[in-house]
N, C-alpha and C positions, 0 to 999 in steps of 0.2 A: 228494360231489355237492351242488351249491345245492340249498338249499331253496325251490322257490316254491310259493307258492299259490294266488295269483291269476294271472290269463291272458288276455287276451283275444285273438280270432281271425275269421277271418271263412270261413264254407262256401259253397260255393256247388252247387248238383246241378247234373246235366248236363241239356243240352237235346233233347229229342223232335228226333229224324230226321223229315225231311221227307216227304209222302210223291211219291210217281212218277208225271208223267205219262208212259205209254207204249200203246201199240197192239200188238196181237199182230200180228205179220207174219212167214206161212213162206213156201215155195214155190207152194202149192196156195191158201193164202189171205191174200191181198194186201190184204182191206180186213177183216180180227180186228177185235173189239171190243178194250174195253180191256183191259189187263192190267196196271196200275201197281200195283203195292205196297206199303205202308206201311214208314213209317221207326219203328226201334226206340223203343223209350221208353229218355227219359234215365236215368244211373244218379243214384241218392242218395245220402245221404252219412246213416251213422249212429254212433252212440258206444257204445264196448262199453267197460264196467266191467273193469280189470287190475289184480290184486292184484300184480303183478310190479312195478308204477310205485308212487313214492311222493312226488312231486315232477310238477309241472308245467313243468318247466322246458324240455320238445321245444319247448312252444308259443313262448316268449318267442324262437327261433329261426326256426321257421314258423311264420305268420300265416296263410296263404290253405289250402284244402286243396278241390279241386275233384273232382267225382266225372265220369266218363267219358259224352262225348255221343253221343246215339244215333245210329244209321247211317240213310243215306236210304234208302227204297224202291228196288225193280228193277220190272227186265221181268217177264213171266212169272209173274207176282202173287208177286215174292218180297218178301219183309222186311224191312226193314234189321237189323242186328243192336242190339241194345239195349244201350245203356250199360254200362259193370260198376259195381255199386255201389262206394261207398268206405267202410271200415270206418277207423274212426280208435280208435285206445286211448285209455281217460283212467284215471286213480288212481279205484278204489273212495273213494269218500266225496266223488267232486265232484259240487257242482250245478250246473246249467246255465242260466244267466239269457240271455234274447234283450236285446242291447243297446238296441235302439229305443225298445220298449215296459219295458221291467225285469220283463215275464213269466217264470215260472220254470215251464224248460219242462221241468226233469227233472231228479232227484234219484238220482246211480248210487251205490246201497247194496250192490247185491250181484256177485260174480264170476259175470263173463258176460252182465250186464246189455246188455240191445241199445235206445239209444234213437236214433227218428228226429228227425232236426232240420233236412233241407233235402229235401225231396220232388223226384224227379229229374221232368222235364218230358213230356206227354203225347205221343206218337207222331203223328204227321201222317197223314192218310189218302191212300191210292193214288188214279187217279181208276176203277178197278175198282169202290167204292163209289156211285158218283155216274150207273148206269149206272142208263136207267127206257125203260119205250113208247116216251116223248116223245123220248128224248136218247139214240140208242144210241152215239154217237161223244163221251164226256164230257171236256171240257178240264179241269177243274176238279178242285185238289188240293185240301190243305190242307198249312200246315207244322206242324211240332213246336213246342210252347211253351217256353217257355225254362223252367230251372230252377230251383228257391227257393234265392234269396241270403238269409242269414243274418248279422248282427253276433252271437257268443257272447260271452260270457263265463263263464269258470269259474273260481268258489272252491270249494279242496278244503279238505276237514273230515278232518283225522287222525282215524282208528279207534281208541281206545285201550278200556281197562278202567275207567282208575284217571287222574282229572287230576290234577295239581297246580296249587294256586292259592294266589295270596301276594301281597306289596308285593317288588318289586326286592331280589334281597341278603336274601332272607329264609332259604334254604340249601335253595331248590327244585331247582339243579341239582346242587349235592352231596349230596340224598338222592339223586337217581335215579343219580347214579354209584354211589353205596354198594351201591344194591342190586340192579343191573343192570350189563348192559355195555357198557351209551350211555355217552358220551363227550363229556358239552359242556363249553362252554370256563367255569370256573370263575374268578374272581377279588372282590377285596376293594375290590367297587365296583358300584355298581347299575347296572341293565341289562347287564350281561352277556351274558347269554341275548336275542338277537334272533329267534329262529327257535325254533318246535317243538322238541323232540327226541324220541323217542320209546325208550323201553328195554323189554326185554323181563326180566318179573322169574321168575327160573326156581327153582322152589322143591322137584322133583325131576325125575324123569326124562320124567314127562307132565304133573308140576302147573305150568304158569304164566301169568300175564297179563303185557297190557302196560298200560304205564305214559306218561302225558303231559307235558311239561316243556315250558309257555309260558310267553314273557317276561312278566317281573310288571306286574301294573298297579298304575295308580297314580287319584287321583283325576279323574275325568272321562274315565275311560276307556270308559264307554258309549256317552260321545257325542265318542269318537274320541280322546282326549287319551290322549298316546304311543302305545304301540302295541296298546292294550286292545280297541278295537273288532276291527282284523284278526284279531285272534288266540282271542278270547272268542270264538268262537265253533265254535273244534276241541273244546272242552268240551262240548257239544250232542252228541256221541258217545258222551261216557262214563256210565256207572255208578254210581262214585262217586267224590265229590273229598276228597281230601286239603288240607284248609288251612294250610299251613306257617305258622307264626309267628316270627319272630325275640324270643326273651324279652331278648333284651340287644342290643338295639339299638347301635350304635357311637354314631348323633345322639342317642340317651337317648330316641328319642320312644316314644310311649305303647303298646304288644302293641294292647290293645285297640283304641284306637284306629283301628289298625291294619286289624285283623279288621271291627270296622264300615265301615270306608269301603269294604273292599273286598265287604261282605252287600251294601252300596248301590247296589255297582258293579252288584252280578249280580243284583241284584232289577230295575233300571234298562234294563239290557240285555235276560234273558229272563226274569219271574216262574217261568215254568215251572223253568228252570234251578236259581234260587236255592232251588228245595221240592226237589232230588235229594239223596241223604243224603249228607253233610258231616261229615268226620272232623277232630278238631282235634290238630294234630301241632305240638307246642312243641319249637321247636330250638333247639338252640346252648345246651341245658343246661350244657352244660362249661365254657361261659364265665361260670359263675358260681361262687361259694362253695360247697361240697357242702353248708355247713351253712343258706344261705337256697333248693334250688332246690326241696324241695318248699313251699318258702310262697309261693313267686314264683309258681309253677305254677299251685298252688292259688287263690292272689287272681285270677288270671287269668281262671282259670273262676269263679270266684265273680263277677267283675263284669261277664262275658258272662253270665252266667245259665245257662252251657252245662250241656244232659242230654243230649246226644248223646256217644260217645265218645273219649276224649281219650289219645294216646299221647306221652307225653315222650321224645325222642331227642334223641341228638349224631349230625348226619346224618354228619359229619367221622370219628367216631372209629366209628360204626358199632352206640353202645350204644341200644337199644331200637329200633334198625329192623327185625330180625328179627320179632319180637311184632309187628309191626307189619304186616308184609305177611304171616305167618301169617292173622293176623286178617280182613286182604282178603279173603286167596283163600279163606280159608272161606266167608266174607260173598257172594262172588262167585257161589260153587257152587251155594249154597242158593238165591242170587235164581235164577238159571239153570235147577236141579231144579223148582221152584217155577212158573217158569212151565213146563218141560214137562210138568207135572201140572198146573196148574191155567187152562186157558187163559180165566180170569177176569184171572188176573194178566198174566199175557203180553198180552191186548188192553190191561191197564192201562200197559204198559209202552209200547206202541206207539203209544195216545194219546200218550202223557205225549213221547216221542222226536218224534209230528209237531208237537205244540205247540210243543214247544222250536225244530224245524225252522220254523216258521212264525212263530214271534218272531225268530227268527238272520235270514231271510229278508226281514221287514219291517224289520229296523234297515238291510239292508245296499241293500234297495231306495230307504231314506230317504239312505243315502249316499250313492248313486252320484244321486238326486236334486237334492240339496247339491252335488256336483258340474257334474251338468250345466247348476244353473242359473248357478254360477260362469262357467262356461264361456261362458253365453249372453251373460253379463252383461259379460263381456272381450271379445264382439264385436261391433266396434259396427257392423257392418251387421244384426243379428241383427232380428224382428221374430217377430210369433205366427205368420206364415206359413208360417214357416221349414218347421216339419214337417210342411207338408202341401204341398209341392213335389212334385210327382212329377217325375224328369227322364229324357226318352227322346233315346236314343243314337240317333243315322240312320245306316244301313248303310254 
């Protein structure tokens, strides 16, 4: 299945039924007061969180999703029937930006989440209502108002455990094959990997997480160069990151290097992000001499200054991944236990998850900003008026 992520679409609620003018009229009484009834109220349209989707890709098919409009008023002070709402599914982990405004009108984190995003429209009154001393024969309705139209947009954020983060061809998607049962496409050339992947690393029969494999960035990826900004931000989910290194470069260029430009990327993008604990995983050990790869290692960390912990593997041949995701899911459990006992930590956790959410949020509002003003700027009728047009349809 593609993988998308982003989406845009447009809702619209249904519109309040009108309400009835009518008059009672039987056999016996020829001149009844009123008896109009009101029209249903429109339905809505809301988004429920589905752990069963893992793509957005329905949307880039259908765009419009309309919720059902209300029914008029009867005789007899009946009702109209009221709209049915419209439930739409979206992938746990998308948020919900209103195109117009770039308001984020809701973040679906959990299974079953129900958010509203287009209000179905208010029912019309009969003229049963409008009945007094003065006025016992009342002409006078009202109708339904119309329903809230909506521009969305949604970017989904993969859920993972564990990210991987690296420079293109660093051996991100050959660890996560090694140690999972994801499946990306692997070759001896950068960018590779365009999309996500996601593996599930299963370590026995109830122990495992999952694992994140996005395309590597490169420099200037905070402020959108290659594909750094889209995708930096499914990392805002996880835990902890894995920083893959390549120690033997095929261009000769520098590990370190390396590793800095891409600290820069993620402190650039979300502070909060770049203070999540950071594992440093040195690969493609095998491609070098047995007898220089702990000095190469070593100098590695010696000229990062790294005191965080450091695992040397061959993501290829499989040596030290093991010790490696041991290590994780240990690491994983305790934060886990930790806050279910301590819910000092667990609120520290939930800060620290909206901060990141609200950096991811403010880069991508800045984006589609960049955007729109390109947009403006490519039309030359375009003027400050523009958005504040209102335009009405005549029946």
């Amino acid at each position: 299945m593609q993988f998308v992520d982003e989406a845009s679409i447009i809702v619209e609620a249904g519109k309040g039924g009108n309400g009835c003018l009518s008059f009672r009229r039987e056999k016996y009484v020829p001149k009844g007061g009123p008896d109009g009834g009101d029209g249903g109220h429109g339905g809505s349209v809301y988004l429920i969180g589905d752990d069963a989707l893992n793509t957005l890709i329905d949307f880039k098919y259908q765009r419009f999703y309309k919720a059902q409009n209300g029914q008029p008023g009867q005789g007899r002070q009946m009702s109209g029937r009221a709209g049915d709402d419209l439930h739409v599914k979206v992938p746990v982990g998308t948020t919900v930006i209103d195109e117009d405004t770039l308001e984020v009108i809701a973040d679906v984190t959990e299974i079953g989440q129900v958010v509203l995003v287009a209000q179905g429209g208010r029912r019309g009154l009969g003229n049963i209502h409008f009945k007094s001393s003065t006025n016992r024969a009342p002409r006078r309705t009202t109708p339904g108002t119309e329903g809230e139209r909506r521009n969305l947009r949604f970017e989904m954020k993969v859920m993972a455990d564990v990210g991987l983060l690296g420079l293109p061809n660093a051996g991100k998607s050959t660890l996560i094959r090694s140690v999972s049962a994801a499946k990306p496409k692997v070759a001896n050339y950068p960018f590779t990997t365009l999309v996500p992947n996601l593996g599930v690393v299963k370590l026995g029969q109830h122990e495992h997480f999952v694992m994140a494999d996005i395309p590597g960035l490169i420099e200037g990826a905070s402020d959108g160069a290659g594909l750094g900004l889209r995708f930096l931000k499914h990392l805002t989910r996880t835990r902890l990151l894995f920083h893959v290194v390549d120690v033997a470069p095929f261009d000769e260029s520098d590990p370190v290097a390396a590793v800095e430009a891409i600290v820069h990327e993620l402190g650039q993008f979300s502070p909060t992000l770049a203070e999540r604990p950071r594992w440093l995983v040195l690969n493609k050990l095998d491609l070098l001499p047995a007898e220089e790869r702990e000095a190469v290692a070593d100098e590695i960390v010696r000229r990062l200054g790294w005191e965080g912990p450091v695992f040397r593997v061959s993501a290829i041949s499989g040596e030290g991944t093991e010790a490696l995701v041991q290590a994780a899911y240990r690491w994983l459990t305790e934060q886990r236990q930790l806050e279910n006992e301590d819910e000092e930590a667990a609120e520290r956790e939930r800060e620290m998850r909206r901060r990141m959410e609200d950096e991811a949020v403010a880069r991508t509002e800045a984006r589609l900003g960049r955007k729109r003003k390109r947009d403006d700027e490519d039309d030359d009728d375009f003027d400050d008026d523009d958005y504040d047009v209102e335009v009405e349809y005549a029946p």
